[in-house]
TIFIDO-483960 format. One line per field, with one value per residue (C-alpha): residue in three letters; x negated, y negated, z; residue number from 0. Coordinates in pm, whole numbers, plus 32768, in hexadecimal, padded with zeros to 4 digits. Last residue first. Layout:
# residues N
marse (ALA, ...)
X (X, ...)
Y (Y, ...)
Z (Z, ...)
kevex (NUM, ...)
END
This chain:
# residues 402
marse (UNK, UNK, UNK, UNK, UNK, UNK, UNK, UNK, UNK, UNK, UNK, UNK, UNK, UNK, UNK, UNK, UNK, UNK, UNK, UNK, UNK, UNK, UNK, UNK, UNK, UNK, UNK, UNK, UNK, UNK, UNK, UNK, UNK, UNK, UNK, UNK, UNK, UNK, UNK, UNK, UNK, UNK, UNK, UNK, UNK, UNK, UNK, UNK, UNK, UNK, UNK, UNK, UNK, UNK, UNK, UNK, UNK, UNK, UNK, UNK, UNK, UNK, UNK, UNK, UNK, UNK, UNK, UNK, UNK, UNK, UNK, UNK, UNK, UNK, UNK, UNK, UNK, UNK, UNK, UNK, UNK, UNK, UNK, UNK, UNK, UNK, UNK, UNK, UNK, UNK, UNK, UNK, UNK, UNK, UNK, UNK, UNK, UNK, UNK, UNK, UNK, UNK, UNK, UNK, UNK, UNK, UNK, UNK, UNK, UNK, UNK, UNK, UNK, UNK, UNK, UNK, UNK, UNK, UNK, UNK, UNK, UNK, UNK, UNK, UNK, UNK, UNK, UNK, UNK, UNK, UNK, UNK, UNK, UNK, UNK, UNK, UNK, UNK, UNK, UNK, UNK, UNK, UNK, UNK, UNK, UNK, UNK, UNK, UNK, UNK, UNK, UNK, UNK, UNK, UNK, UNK, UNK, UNK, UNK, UNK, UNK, UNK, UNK, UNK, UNK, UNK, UNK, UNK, UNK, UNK, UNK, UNK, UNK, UNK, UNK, UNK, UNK, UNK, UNK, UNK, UNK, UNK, UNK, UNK, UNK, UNK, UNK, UNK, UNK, UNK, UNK, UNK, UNK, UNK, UNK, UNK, UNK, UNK, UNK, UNK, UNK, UNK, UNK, UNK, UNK, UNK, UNK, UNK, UNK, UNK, UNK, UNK, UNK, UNK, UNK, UNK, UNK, UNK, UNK, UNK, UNK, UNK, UNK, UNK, UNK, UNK, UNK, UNK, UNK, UNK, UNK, UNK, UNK, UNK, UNK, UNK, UNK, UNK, UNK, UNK, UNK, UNK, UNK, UNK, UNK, UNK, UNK, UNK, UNK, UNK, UNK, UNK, UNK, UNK, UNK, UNK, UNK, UNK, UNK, UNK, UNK, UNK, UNK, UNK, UNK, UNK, UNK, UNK, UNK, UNK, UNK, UNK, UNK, UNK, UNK, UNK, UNK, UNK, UNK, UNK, UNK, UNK, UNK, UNK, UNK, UNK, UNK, UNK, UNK, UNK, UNK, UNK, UNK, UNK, UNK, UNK, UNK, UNK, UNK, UNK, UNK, UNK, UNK, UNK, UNK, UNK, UNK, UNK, UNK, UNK, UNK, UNK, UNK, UNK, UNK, UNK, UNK, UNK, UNK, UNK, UNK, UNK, UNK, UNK, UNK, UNK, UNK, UNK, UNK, UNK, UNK, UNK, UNK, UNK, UNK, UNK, UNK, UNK, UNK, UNK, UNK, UNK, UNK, UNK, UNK, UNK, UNK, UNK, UNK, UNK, UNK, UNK, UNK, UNK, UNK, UNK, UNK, UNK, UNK, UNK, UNK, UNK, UNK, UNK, UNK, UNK, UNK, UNK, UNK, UNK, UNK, UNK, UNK, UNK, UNK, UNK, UNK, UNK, UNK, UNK, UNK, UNK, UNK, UNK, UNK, UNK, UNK, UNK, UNK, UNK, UNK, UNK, UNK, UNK, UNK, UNK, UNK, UNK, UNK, UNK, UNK, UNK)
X (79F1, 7A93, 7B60, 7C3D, 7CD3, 7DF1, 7E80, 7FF0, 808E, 7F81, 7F1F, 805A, 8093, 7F21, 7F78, 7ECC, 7D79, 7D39, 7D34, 7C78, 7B7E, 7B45, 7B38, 7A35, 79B8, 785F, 7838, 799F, 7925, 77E1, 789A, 7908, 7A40, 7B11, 7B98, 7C5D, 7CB1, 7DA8, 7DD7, 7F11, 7EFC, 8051, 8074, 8198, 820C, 8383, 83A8, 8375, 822A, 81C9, 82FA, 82B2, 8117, 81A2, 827E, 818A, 8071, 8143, 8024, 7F7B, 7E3D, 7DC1, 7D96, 7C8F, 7BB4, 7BB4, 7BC6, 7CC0, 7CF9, 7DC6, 7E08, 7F0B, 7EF2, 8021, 7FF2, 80D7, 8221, 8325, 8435, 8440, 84C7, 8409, 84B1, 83B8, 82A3, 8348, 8382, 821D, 81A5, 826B, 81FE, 80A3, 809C, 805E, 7F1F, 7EE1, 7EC5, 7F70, 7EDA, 7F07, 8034, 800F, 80E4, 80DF, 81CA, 8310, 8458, 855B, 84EC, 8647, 85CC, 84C2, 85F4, 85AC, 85EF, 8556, 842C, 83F3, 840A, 8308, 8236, 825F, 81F9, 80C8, 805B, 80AE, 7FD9, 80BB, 806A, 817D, 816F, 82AC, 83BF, 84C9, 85F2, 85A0, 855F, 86A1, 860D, 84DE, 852F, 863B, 8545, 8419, 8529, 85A9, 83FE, 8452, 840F, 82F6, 823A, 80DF, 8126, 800A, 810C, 80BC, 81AC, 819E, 82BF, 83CB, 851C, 85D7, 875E, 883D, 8712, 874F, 86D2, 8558, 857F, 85E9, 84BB, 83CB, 8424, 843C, 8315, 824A, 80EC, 7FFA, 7FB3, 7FB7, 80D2, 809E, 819C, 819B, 82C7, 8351, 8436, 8598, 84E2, 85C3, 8682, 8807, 8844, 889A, 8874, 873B, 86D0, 872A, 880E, 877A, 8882, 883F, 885E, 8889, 89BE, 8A16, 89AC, 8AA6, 8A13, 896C, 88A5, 8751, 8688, 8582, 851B, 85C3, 85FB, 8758, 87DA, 86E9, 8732, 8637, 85B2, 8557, 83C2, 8322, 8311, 81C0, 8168, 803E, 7FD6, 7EE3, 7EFD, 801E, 801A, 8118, 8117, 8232, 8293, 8381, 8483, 835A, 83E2, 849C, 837A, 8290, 83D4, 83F2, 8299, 82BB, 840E, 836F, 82B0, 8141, 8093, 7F63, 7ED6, 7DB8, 7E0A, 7F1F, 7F30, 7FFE, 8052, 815D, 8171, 825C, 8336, 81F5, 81BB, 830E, 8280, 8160, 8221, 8322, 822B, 814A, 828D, 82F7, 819A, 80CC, 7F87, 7ED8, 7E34, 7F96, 7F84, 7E46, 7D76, 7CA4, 7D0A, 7E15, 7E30, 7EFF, 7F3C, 8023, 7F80, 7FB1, 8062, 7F0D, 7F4F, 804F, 7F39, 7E28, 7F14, 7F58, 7E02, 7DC1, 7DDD, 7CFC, 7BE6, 7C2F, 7B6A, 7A40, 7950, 792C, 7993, 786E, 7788, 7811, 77EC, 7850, 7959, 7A9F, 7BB0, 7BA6, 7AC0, 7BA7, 7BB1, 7C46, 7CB2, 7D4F, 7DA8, 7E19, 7D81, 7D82, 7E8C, 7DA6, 7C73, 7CCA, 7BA7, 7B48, 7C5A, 7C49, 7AE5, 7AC4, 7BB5, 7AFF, 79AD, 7A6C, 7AC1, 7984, 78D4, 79FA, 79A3, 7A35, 7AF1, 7B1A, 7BA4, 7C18, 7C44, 7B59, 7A24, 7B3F, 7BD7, 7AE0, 7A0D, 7B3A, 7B34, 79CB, 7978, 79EE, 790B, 77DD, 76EC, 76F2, 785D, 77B2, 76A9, 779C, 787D, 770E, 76BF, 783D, 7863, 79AF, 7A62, 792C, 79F6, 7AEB, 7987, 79C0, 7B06, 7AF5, 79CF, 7AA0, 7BBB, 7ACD, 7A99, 7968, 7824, 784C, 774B, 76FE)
Y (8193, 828E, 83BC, 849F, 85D3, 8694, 87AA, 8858, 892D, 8963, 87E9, 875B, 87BE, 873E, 8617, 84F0, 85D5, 85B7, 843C, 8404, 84E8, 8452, 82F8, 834D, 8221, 81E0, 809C, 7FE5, 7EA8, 7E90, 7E2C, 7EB0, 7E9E, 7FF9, 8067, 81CA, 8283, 838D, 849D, 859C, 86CB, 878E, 88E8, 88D7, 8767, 87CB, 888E, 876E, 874C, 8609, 8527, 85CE, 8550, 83F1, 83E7, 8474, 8385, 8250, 815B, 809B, 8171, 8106, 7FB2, 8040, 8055, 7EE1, 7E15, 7F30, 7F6F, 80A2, 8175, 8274, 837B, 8493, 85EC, 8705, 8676, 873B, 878E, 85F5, 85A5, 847A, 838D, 83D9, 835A, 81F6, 820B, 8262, 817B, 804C, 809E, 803E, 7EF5, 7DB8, 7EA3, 7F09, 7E8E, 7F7D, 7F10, 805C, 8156, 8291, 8365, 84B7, 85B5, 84DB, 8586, 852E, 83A7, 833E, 8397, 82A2, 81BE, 8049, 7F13, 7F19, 7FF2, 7EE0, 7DD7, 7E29, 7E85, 7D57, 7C8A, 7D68, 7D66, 7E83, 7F49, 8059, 8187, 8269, 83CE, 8484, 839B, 8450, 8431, 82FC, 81D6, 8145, 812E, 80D2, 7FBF, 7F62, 7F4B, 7E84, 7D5E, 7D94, 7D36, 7BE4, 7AA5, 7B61, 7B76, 7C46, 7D87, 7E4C, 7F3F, 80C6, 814C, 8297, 838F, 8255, 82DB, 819A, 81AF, 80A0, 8019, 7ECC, 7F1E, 7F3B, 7DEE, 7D32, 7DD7, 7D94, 7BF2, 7C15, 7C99, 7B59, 7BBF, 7B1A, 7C6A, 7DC1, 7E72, 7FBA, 808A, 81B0, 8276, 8159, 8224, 8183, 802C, 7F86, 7E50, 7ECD, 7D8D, 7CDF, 7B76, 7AF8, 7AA9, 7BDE, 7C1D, 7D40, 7DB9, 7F2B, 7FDF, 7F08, 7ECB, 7FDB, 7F9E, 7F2F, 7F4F, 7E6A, 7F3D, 7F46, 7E1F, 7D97, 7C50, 7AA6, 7A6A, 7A00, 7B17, 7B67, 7A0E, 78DF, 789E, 770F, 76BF, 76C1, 7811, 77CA, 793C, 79E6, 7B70, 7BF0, 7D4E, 7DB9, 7F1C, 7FC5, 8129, 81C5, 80B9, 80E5, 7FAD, 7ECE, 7D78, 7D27, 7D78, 7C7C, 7B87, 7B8F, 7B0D, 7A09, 798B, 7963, 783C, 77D7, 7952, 7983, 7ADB, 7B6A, 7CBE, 7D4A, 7EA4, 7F60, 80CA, 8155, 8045, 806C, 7F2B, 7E42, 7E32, 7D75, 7C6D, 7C20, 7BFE, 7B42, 7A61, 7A30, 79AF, 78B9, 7850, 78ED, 7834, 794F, 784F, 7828, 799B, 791C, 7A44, 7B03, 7C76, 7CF6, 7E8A, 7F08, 807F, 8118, 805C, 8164, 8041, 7F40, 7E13, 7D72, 7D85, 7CB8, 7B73, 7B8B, 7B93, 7A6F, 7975, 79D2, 79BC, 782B, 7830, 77C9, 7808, 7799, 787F, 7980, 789B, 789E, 79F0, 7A7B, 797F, 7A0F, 7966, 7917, 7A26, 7ADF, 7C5C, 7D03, 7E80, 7F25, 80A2, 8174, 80EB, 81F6, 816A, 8038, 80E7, 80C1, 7FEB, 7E6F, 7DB1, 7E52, 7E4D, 7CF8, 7CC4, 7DAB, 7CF0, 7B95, 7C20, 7CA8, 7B65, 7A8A, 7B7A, 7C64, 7D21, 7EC4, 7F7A, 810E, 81EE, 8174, 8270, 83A6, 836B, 8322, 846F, 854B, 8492, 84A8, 8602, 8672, 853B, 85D3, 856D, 83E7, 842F, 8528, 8420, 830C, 843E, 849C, 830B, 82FE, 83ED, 83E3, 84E0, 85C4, 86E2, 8673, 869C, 880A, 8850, 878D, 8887, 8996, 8938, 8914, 8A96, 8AF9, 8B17, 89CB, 897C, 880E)
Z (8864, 88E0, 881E, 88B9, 8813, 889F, 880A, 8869, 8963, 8A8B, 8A2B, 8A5E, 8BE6, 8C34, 8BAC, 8CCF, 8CF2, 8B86, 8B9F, 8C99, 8C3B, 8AE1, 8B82, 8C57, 8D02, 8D70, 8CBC, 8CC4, 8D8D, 8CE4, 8B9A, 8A45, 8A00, 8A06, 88B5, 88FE, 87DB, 8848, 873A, 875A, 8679, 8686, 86F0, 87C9, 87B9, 8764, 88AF, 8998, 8A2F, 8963, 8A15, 8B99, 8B70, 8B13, 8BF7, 8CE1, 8C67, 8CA6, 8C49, 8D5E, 8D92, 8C1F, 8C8C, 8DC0, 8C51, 8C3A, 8AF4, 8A59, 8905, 88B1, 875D, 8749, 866C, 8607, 8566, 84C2, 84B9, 840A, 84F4, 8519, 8668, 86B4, 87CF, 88FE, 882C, 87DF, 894A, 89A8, 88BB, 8944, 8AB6, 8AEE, 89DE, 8AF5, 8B8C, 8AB7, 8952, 884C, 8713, 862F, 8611, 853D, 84D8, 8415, 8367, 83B0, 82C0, 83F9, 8435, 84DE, 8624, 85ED, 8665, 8644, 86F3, 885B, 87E1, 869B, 87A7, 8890, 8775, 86A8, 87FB, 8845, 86DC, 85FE, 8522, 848F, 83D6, 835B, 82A1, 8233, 81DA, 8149, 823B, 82DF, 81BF, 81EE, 837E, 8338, 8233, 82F9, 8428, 8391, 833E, 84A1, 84EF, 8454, 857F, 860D, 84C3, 84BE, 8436, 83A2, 82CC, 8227, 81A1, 8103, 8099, 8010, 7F8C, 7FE5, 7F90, 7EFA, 7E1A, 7E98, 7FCA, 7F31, 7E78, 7FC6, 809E, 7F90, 7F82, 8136, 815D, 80C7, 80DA, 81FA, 8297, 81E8, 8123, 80A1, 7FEE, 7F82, 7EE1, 7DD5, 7D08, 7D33, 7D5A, 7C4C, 7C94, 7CB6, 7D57, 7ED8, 7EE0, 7F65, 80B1, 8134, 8267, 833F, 8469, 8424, 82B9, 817C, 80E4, 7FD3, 7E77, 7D58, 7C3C, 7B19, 79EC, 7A47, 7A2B, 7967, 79A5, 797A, 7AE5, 7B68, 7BD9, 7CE0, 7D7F, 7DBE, 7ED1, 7F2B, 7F45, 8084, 8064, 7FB2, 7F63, 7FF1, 7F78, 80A5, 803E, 7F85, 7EFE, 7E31, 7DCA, 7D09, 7C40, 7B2C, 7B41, 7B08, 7A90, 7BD0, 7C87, 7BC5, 7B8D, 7D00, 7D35, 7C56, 7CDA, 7E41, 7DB4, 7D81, 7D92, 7E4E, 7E15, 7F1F, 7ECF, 7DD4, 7D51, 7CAA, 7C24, 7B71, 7A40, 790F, 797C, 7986, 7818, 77DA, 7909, 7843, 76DD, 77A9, 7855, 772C, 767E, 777F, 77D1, 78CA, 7921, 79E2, 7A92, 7B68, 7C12, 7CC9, 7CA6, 7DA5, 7D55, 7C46, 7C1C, 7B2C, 7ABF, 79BB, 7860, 7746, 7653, 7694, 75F3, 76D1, 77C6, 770E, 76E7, 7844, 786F, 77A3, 7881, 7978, 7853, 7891, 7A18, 7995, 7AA1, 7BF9, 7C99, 7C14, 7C6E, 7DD2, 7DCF, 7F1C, 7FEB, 7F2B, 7EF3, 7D9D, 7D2C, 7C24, 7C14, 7AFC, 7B02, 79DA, 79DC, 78D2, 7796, 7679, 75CC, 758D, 7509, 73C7, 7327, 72C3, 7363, 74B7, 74EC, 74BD, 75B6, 7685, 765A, 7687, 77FD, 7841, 77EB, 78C5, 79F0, 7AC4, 79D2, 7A46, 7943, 79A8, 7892, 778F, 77E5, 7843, 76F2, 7613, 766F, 7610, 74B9, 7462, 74C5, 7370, 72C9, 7336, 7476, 747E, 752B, 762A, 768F, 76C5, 7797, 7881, 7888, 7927, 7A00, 7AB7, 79AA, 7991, 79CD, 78A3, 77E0, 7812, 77F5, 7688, 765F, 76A2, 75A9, 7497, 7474, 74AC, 73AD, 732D, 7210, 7230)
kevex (401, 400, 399, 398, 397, 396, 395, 394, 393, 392, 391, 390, 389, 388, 387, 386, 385, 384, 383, 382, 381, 380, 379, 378, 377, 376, 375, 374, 373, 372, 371, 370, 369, 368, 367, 366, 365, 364, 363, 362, 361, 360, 359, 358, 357, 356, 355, 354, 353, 352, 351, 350, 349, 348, 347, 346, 345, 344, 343, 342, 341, 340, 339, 338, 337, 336, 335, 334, 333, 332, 331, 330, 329, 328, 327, 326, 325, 324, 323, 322, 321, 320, 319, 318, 317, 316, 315, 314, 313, 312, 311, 310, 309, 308, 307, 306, 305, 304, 303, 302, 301, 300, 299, 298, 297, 296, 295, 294, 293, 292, 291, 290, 289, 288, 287, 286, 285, 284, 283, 282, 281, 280, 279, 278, 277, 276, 275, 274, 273, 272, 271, 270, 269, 268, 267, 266, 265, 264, 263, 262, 261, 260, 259, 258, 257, 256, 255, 254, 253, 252, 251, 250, 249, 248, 247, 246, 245, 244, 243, 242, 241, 240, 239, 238, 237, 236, 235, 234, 233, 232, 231, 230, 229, 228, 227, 226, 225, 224, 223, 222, 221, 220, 219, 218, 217, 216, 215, 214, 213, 212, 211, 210, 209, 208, 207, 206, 205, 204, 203, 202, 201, 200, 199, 198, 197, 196, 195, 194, 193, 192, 191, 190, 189, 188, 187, 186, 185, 184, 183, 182, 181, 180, 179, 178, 177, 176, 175, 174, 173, 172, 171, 170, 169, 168, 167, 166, 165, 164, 163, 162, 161, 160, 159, 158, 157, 156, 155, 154, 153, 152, 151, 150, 149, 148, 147, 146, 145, 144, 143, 142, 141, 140, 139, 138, 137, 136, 135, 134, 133, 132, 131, 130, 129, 128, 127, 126, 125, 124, 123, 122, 121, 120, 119, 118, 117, 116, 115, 114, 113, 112, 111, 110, 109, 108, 107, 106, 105, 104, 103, 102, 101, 100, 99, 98, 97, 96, 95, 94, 93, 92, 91, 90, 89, 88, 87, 86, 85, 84, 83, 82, 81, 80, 79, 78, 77, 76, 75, 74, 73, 72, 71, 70, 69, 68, 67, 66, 65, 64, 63, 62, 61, 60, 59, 58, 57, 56, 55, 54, 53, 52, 51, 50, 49, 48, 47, 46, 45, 44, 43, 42, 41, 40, 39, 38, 37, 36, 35, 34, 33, 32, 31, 30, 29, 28, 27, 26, 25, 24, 23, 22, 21, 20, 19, 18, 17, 16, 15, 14, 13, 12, 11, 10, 9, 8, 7, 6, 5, 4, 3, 2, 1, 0)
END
């Protein structure tokens, strides 16, 4: 193919077509110069779902060079899943070989693990450290719907990833029935020892304290049924928590001062929090924890208040930001009756938006009201507006009913 342009613009070109992926096979069929810009958006991100796709991509491995090129691996196992029972019941053995896959694949920088019982991976000694080894260059990972079979596993995941700067655990179950086992004593790759300061508020971890790696980690998402507790540890290790998102469904009565170091070390460069609290967290998150302490916030949002048992935690938690910074905040309600909505402390809730910090941010009330013939003819919206009347002449109000 005579090239009338230089190459460089039709690199820019197919880099357009980066999500495309008939437009980039087409392109590498083209001429061998749009081969190797084509390659690297089509073998970017790997998605294995399936024993056939995984033996494909082994294949593929051994008979070309695509393996630098991999960015982004995603496998999704069916174990606990009730769609595709066929799919279940299938050979679980290809499993096995993923950690044999990822210790193949130099570029690797993303990971994202869904479905899987941690123990069909079948890690031997020397899988494990070739696995683990592979794990320290990641910046991105994902785990949803993981069981793992002791705590140790799941710290030799975080223990082994000293780089991460986005970590997401969503719905990752341990059996903490088993004993705990120190930091020290897992076989990973760890920064060289220190001496970290203790970490902030009454917290005691369950581990001992270690220079663990987490320096990097900025978002961090941890949803219900993961073990807080293992993340909580490894991020206070580090000394000093430089975390910008967190986002945290918190469920456990008995371990919201575990959610409280980790906001509180977290306080001075976290920019954008979203909590979903129960009633009880709630209650006890606003008797434990200064939002104060959050100077860098940019947004919040709390979710699960339940009037009418919830009324006054939000307000307090709302009454206690002082970021300079903080450009919008959401609150989500859920009332059964709409007269619930009557029982919160409008004016101190009213007096905490009208001081001067609020002026010009973007408040959203989402008010949930059950549906019943006892709240028909009700107008939330109206309610609502008519209770921060001082607020609204400073900043914006937006209310939402559904």
């Amino acid at each position: 193919m005579i090239s009338e342009l230089p190459q460089e613009v039709y690199d820019l070109v197919i880099d357009h077509l980066w999500d495309d992926k008939v437009s980039l096979a087409a392109c590498s069929l083209t001429c061998r110069a749009w081969l190797p810009s084509s390659r690297t958006h089509i073998f970017r991100d790997i998605h294995l779902k399936s024993p056939s796709a995984c033996f494909r991509f082994k294949n593929l491995l051994e008979t070309s060079t695509i393996a630098p090129l991999v960015r982004k691996m995603a496998v999704q196992a069916y174990h606990f899943l009730h769609k595709h029972p066929a799919l279940r019941d299938e050979d679980t053995m290809w499993e096995s070989r993923i950690p044999t896959l990822l210790s193949l694949l130099p570029g690797l920088i993303e990971l994202e693990i869904a479905c899987l019982s941690w123990s069909t991976l079948r890690l031997t000694a020397a899988k494990e450290s070739a696995f683990l080894s592979r794990l320290a260059h990641l910046k991105h990972l994902t785990l949803s719907d993981v069981h793992f079979e002791t705590p140790a596993q799941v710290l030799s995941v975080l223990l082994a990833a000293p780089g991460l700067e986005t970590l997401r655990f969503d719905r990752v179950y341990c059996n903490s029935s088993l004993p705990c086992v120190s930091l020290e004593s897992l076989v990973c790759r760890i920064p060289k020892a220190c001496t970290p300061p203790p970490p902030p508020s009454s917290y005691a971890p369950i581990f001992p304290m270690s220079n663990a790696g987490g320096q990097a980690l900025r978002n961090l998402t941890l949803r219900p049924a993961s073990p807080p507790n293992f993340v909580i540890d490894w991020l206070l290790a580090t000394g000093e928590v430089k975390l910008r998102n967190l986002n945290v469904h918190w469920r456990d009565r008995r371990n919201t001062t575990a959610l409280c170091a980790l906001l509180s070390a977290a306080g001075p460069y976290l920019e954008h929090l979203y909590m979903e609290l129960t009633n009880g967290v709630a209650v006890q998150v606003q008797d434990e924890m200064n939002f104060g302490l959050l100077t860098a916030l940019r947004s919040v949002c709390f979710e699960g208040f339940v009037l009418p048992d919830c009324g006054t935690c939000f307000s307090a938690m709302i009454s206690q930001l002082s970021s300079p910074f903080l450009k919008r905040v959401k609150i989500s309600l859920l009332a059964r009756w709409a007269d619930d909505l009557r029982t919160l402390d409008w004016k101190q809730l009213d007096t905490a938006l009208s001081r001067e910090r609020f002026a010009g941010v973007e408040v959203t009330l989402h008010v949930n009201i059950a549906m019943s013939r006892a709240n028909k003819g009700v107008d939330a919206r109206a309610l609502v507006e008519l209770s921060l009347p001082r607020f609204q002449k400073l900043g914006i109000l937006q209310v939402r009913c559904t």
